[in-house]
CHARMM-style PDB file with segment names, atoms N, HN, CA, C and O in Angstrom:
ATOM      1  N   UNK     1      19.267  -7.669  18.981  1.00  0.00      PROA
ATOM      2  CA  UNK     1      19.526  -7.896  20.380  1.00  0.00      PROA
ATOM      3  C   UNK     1      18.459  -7.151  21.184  1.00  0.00      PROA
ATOM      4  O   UNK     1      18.652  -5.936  21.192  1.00  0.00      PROA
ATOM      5  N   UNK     2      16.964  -7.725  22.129  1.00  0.00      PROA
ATOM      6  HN  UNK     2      16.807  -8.713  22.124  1.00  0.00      PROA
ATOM      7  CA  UNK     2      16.946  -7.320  22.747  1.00  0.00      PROA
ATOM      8  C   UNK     2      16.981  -7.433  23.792  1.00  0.00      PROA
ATOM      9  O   UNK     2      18.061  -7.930  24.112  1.00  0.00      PROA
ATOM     10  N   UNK     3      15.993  -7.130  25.091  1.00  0.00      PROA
ATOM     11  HN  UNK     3      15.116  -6.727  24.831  1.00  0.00      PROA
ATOM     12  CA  UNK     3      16.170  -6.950  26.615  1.00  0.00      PROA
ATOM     13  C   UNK     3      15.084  -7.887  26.976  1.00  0.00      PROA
ATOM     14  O   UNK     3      13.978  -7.569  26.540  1.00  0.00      PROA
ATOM     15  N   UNK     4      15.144  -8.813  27.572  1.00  0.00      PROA
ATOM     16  HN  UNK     4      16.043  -9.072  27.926  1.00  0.00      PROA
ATOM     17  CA  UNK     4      14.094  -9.952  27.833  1.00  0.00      PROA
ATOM     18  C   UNK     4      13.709  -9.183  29.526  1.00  0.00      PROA
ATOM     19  O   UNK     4      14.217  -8.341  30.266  1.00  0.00      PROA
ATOM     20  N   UNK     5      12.340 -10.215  29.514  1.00  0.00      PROA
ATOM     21  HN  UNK     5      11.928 -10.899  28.913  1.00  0.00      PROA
ATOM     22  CA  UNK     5      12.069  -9.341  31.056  1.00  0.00      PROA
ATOM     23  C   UNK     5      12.963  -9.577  32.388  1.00  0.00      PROA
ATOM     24  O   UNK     5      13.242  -8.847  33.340  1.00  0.00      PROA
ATOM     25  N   UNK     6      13.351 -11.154  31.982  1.00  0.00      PROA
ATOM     26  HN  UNK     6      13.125 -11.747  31.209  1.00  0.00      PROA
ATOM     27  CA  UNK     6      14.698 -11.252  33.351  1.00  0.00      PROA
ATOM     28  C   UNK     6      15.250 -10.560  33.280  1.00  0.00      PROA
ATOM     29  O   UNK     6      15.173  -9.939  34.340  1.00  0.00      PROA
ATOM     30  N   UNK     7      16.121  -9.968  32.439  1.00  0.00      PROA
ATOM     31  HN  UNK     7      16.183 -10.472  31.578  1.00  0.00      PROA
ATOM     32  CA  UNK     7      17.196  -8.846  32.653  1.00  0.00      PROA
ATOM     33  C   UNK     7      16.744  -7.285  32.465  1.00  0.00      PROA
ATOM     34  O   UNK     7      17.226  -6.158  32.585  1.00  0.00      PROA
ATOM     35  N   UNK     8      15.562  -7.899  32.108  1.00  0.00      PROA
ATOM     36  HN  UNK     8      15.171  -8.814  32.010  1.00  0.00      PROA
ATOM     37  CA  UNK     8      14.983  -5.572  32.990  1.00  0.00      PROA
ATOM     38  C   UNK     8      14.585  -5.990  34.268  1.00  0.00      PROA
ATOM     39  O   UNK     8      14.473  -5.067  35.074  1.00  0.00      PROA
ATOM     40  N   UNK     9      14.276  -7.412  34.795  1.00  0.00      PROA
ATOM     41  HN  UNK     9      14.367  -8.162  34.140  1.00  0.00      PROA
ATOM     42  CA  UNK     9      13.906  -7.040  36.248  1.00  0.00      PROA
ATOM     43  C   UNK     9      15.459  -6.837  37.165  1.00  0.00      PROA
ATOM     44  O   UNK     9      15.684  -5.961  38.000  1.00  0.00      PROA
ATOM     45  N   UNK    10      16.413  -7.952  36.700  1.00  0.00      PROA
ATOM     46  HN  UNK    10      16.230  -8.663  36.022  1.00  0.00      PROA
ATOM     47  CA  UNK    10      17.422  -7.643  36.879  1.00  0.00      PROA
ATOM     48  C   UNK    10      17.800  -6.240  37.262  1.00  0.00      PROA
ATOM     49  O   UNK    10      17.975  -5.715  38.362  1.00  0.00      PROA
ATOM     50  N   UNK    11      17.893  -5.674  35.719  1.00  0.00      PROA
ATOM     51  HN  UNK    11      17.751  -6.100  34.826  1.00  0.00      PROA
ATOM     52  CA  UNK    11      18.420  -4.423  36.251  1.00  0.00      PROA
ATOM     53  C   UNK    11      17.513  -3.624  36.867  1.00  0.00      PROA
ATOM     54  O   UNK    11      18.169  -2.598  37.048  1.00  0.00      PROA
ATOM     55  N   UNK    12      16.770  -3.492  37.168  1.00  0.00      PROA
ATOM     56  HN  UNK    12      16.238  -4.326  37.022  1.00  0.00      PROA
ATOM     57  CA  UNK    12      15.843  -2.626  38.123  1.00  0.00      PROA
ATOM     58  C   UNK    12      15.541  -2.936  39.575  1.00  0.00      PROA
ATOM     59  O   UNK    12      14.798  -2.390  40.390  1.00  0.00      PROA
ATOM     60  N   UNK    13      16.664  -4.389  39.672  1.00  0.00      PROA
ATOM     61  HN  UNK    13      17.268  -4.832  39.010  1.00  0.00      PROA
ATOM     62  CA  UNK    13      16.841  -4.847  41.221  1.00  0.00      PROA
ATOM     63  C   UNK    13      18.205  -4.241  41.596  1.00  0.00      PROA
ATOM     64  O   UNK    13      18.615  -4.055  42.741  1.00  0.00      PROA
ATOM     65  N   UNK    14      19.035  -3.878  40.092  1.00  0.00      PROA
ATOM     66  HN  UNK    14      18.702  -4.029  39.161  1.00  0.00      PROA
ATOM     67  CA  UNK    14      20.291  -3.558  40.909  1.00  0.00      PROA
ATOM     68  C   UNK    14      20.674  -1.625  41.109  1.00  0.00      PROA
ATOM     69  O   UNK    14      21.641  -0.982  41.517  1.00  0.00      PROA
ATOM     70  N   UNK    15      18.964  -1.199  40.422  1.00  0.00      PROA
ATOM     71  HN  UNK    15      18.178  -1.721  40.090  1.00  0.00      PROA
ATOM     72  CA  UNK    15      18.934   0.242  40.713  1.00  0.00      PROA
ATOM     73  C   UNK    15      18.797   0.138  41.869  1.00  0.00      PROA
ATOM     74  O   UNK    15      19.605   0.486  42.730  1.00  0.00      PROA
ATOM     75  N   UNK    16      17.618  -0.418  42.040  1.00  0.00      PROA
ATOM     76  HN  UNK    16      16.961  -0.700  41.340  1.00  0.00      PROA
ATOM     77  CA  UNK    16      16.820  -0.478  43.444  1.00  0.00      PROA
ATOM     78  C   UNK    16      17.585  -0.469  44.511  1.00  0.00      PROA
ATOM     79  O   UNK    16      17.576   0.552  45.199  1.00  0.00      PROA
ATOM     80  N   UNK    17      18.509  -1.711  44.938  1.00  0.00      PROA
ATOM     81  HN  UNK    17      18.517  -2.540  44.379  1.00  0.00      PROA
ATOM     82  CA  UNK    17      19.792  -1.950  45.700  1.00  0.00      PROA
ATOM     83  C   UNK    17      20.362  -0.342  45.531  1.00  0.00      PROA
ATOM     84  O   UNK    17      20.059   0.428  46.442  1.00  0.00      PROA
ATOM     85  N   UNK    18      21.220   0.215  44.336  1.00  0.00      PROA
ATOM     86  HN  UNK    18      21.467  -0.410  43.595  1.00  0.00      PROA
ATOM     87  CA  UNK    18      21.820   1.267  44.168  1.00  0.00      PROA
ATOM     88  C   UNK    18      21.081   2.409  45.128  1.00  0.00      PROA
ATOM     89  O   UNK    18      21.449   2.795  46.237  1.00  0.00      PROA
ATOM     90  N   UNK    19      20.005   2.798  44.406  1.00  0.00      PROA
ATOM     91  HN  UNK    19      19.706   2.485  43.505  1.00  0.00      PROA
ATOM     92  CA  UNK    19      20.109   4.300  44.980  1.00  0.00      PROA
ATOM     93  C   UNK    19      18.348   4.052  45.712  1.00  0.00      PROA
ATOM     94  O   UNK    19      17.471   4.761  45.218  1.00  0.00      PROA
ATOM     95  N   UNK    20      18.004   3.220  46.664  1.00  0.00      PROA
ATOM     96  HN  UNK    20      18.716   2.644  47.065  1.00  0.00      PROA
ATOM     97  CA  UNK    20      17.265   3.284  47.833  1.00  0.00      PROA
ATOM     98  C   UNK    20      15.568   3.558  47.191  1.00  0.00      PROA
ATOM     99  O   UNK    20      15.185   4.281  46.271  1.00  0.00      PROA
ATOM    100  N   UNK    21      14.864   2.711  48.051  1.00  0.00      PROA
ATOM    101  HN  UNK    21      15.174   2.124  48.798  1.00  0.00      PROA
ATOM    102  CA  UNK    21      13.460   3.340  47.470  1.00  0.00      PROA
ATOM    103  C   UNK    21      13.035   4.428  47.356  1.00  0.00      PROA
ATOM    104  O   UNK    21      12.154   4.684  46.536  1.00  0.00      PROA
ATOM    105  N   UNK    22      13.687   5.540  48.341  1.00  0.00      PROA
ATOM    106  HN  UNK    22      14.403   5.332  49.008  1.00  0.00      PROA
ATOM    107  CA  UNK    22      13.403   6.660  47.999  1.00  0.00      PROA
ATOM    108  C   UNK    22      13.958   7.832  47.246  1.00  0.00      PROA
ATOM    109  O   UNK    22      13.561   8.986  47.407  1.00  0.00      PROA
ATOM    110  N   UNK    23      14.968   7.435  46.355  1.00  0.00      PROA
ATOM    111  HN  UNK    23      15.290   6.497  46.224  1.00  0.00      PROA
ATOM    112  CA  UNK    23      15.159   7.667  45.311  1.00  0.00      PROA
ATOM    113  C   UNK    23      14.554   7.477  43.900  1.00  0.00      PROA
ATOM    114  O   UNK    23      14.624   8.334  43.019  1.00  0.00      PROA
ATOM    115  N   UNK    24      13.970   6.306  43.772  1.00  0.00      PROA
ATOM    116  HN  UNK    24      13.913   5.610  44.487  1.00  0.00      PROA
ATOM    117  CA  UNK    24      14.145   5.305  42.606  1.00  0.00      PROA
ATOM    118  C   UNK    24      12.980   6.374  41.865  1.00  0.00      PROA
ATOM    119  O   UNK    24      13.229   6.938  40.800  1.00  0.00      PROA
ATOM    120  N   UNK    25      11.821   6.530  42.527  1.00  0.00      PROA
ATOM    121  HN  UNK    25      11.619   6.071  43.393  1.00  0.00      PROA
ATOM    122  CA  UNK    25      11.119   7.544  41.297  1.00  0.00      PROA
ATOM    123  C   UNK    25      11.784   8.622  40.528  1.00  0.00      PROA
ATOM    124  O   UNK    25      11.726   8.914  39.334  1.00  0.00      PROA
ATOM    125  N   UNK    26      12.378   9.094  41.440  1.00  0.00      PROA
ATOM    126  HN  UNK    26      12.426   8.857  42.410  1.00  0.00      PROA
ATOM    127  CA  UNK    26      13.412  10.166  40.736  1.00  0.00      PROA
ATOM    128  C   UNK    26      14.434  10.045  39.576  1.00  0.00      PROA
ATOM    129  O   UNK    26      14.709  10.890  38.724  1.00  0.00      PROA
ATOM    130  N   UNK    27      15.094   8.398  39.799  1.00  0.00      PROA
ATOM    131  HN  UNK    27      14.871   7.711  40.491  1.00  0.00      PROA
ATOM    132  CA  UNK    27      15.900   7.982  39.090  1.00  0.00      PROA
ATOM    133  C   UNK    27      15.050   7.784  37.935  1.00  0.00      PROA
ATOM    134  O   UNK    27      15.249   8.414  36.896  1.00  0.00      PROA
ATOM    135  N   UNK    28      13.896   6.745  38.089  1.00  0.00      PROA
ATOM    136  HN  UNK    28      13.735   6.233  38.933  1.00  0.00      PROA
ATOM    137  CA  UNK    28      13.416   6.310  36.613  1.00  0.00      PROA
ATOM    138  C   UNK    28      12.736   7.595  36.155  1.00  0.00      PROA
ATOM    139  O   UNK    28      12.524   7.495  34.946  1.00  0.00      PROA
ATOM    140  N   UNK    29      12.298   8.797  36.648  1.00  0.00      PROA
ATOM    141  HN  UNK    29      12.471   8.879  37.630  1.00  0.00      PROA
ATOM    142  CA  UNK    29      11.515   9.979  35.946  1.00  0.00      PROA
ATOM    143  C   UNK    29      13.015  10.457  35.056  1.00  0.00      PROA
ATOM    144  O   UNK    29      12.891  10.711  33.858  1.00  0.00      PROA
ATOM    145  N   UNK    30      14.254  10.547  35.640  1.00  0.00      PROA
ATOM    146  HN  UNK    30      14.355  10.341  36.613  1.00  0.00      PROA
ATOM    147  CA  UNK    30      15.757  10.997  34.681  1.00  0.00      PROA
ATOM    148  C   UNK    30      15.578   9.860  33.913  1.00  0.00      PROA
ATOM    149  O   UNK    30      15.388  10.203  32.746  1.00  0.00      PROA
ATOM    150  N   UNK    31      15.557   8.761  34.038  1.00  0.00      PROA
ATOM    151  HN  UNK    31      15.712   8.483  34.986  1.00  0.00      PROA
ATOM    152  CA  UNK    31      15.677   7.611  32.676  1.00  0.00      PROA
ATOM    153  C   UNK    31      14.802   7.553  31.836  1.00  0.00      PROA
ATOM    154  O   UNK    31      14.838   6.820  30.848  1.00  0.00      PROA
ATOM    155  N   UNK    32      13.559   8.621  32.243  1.00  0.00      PROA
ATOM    156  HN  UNK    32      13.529   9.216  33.046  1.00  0.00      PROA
ATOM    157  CA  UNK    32      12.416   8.602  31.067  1.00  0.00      PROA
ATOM    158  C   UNK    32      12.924   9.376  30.148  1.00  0.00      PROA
ATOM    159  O   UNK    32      13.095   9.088  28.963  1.00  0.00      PROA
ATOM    160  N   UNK    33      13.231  10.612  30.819  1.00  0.00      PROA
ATOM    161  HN  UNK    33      13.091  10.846  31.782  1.00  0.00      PROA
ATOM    162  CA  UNK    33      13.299  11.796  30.617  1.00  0.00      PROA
ATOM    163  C   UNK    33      14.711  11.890  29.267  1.00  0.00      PROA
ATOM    164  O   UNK    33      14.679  12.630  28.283  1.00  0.00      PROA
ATOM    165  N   UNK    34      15.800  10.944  29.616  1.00  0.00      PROA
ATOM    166  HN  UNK    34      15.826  10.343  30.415  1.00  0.00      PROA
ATOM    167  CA  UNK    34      16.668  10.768  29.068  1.00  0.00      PROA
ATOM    168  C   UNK    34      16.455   9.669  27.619  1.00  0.00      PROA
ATOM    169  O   UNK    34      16.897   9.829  26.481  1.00  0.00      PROA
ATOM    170  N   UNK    35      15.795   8.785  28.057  1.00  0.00      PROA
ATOM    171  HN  UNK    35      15.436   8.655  28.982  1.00  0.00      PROA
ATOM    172  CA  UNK    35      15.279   8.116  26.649  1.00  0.00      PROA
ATOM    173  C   UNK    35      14.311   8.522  25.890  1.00  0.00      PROA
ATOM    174  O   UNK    35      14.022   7.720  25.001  1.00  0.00      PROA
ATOM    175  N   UNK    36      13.492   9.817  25.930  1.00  0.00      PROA
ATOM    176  HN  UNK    36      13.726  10.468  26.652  1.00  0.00      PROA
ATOM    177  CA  UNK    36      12.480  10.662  25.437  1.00  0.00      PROA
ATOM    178  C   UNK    36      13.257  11.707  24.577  1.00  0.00      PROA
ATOM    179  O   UNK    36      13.014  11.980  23.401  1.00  0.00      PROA
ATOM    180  N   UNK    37      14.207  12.232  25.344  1.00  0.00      PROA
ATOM    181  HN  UNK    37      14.404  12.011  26.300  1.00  0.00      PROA
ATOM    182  CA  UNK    37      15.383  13.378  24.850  1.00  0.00      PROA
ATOM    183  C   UNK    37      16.402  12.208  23.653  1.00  0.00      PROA
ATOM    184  O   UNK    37      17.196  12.824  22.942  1.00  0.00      PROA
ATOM    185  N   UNK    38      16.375  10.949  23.498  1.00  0.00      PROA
ATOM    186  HN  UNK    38      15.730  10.449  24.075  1.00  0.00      PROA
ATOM    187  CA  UNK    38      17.133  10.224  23.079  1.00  0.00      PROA
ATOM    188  C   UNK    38      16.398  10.073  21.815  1.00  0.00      PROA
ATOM    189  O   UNK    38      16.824  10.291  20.681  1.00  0.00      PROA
ATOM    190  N   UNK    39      14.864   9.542  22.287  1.00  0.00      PROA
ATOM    191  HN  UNK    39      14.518   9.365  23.208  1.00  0.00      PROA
ATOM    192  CA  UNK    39      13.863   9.693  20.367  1.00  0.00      PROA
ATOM    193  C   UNK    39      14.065  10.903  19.840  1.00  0.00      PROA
ATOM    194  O   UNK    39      14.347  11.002  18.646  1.00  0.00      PROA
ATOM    195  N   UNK    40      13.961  11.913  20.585  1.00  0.00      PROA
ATOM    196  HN  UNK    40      13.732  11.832  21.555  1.00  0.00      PROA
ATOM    197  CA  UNK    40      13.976  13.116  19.774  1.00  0.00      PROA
ATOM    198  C   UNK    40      14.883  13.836  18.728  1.00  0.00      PROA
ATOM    199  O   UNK    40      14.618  14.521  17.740  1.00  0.00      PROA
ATOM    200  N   UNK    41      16.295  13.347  19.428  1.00  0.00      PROA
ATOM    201  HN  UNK    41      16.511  12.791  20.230  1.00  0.00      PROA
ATOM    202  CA  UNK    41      17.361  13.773  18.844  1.00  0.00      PROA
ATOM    203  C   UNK    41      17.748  12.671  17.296  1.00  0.00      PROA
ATOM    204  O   UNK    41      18.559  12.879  16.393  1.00  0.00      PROA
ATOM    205  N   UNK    42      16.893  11.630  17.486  1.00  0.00      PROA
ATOM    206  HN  UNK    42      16.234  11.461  18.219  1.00  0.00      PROA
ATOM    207  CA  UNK    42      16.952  10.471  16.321  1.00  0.00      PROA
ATOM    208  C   UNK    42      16.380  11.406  15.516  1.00  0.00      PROA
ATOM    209  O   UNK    42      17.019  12.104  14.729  1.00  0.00      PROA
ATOM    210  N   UNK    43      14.804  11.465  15.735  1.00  0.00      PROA
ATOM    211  HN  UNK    43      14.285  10.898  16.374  1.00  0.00      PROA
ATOM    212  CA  UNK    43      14.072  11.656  15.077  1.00  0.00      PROA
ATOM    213  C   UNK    43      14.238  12.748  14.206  1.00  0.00      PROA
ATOM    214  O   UNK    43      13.779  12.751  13.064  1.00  0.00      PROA
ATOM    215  N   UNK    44      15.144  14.061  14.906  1.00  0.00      PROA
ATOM    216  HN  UNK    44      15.518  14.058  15.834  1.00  0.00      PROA
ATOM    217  CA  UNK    44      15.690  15.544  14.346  1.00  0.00      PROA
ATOM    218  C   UNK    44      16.603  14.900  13.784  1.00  0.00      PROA
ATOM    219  O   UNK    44      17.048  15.842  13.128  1.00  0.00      PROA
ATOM    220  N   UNK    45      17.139  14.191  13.555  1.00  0.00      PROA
ATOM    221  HN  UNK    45      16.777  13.426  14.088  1.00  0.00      PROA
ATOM    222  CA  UNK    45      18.950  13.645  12.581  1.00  0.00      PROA
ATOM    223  C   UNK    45      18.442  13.444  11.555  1.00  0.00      PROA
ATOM    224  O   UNK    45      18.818  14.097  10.582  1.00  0.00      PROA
ATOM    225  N   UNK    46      17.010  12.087  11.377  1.00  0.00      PROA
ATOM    226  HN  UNK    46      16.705  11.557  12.168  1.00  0.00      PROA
ATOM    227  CA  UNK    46      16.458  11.349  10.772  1.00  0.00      PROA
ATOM    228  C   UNK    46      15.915  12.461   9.567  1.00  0.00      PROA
ATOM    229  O   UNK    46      16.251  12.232   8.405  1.00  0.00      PROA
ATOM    230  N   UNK    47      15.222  13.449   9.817  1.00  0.00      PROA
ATOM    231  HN  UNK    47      14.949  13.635  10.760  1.00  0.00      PROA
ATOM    232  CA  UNK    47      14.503  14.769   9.200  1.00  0.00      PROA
ATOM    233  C   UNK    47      15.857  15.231   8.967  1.00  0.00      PROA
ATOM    234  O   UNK    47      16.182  14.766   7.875  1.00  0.00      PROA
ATOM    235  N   UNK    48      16.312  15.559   9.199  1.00  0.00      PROA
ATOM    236  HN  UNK    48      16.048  15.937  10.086  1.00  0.00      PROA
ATOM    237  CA  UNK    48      18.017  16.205   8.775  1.00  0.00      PROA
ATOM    238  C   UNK    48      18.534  15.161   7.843  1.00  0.00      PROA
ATOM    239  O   UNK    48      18.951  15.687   6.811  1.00  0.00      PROA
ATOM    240  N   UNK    49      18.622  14.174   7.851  1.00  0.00      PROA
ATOM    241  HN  UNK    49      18.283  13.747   8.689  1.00  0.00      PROA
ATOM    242  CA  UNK    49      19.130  13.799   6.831  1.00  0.00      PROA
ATOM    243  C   UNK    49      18.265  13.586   5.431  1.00  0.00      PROA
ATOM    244  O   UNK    49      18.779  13.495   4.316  1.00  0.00      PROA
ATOM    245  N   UNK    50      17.048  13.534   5.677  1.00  0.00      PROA
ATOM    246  HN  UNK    50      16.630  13.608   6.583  1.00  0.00      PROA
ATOM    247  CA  UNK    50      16.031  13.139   4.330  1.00  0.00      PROA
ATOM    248  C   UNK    50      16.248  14.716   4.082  1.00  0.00      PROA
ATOM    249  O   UNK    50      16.778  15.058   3.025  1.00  0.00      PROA
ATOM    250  N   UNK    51      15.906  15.562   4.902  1.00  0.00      PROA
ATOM    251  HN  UNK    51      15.476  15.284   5.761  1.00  0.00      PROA
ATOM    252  CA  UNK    51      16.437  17.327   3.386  1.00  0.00      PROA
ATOM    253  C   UNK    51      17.529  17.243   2.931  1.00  0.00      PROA
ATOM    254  O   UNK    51      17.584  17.694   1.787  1.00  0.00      PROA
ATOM    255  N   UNK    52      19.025  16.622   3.553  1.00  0.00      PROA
ATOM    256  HN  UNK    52      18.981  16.255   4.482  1.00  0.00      PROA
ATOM    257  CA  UNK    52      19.950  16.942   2.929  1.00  0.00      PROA
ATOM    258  C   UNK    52      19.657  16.031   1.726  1.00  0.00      PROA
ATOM    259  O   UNK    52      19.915  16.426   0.589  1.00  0.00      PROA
ATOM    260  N   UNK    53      19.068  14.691   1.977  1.00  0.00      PROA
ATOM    261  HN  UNK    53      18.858  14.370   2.901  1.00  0.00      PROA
ATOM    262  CA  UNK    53      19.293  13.938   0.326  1.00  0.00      PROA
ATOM    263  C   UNK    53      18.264  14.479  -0.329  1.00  0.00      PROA
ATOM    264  O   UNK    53      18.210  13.838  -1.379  1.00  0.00      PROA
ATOM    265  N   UNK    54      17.220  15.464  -0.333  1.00  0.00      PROA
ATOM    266  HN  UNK    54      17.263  15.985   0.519  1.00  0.00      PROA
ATOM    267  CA  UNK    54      16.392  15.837  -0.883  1.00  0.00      PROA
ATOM    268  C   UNK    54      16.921  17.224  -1.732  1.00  0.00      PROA
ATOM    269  O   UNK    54      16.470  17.462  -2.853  1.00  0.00      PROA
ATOM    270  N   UNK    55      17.950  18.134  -1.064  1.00  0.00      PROA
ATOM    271  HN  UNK    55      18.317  17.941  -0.154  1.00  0.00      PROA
ATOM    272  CA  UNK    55      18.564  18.863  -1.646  1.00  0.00      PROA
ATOM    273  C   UNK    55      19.896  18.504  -2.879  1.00  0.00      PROA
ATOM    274  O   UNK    55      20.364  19.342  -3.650  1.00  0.00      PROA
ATOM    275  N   UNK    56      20.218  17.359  -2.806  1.00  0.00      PROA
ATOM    276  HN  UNK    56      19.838  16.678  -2.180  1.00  0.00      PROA
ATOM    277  CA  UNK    56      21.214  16.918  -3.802  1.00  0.00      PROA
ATOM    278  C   UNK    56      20.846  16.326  -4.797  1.00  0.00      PROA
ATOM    279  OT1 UNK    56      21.669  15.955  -5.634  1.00  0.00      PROA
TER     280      UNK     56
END
């Protein structure tokens, strides 16, 4: 399943509407910021789990 561009423009018309142009940098710098913090925590599980099967 993924996100075709109609529905990211979509949703980035109904931020936009939401929280005002002069918000919106702010908003998408937290949505970077939050899907960056989101690889990372994969990526630390991902390494966490290859030592544990490496230790058994």
């Amino acid at each position: 399943m993924s996100v075709g561009i109609g529905e990211l423009l979509l949703i980035l018309l109904i931020v936009f509407v939401i929280f005002g142009a002069g918000k919106l940098p702010q908003v998408m710098n937290d949505i970077g910021k939050g899907i960056k913090s989101m690889r990372k925590g994969l990526k630390e599980e991902e390494k966490s789990d290859k030592s544990e099967q490496e230790q058994k």
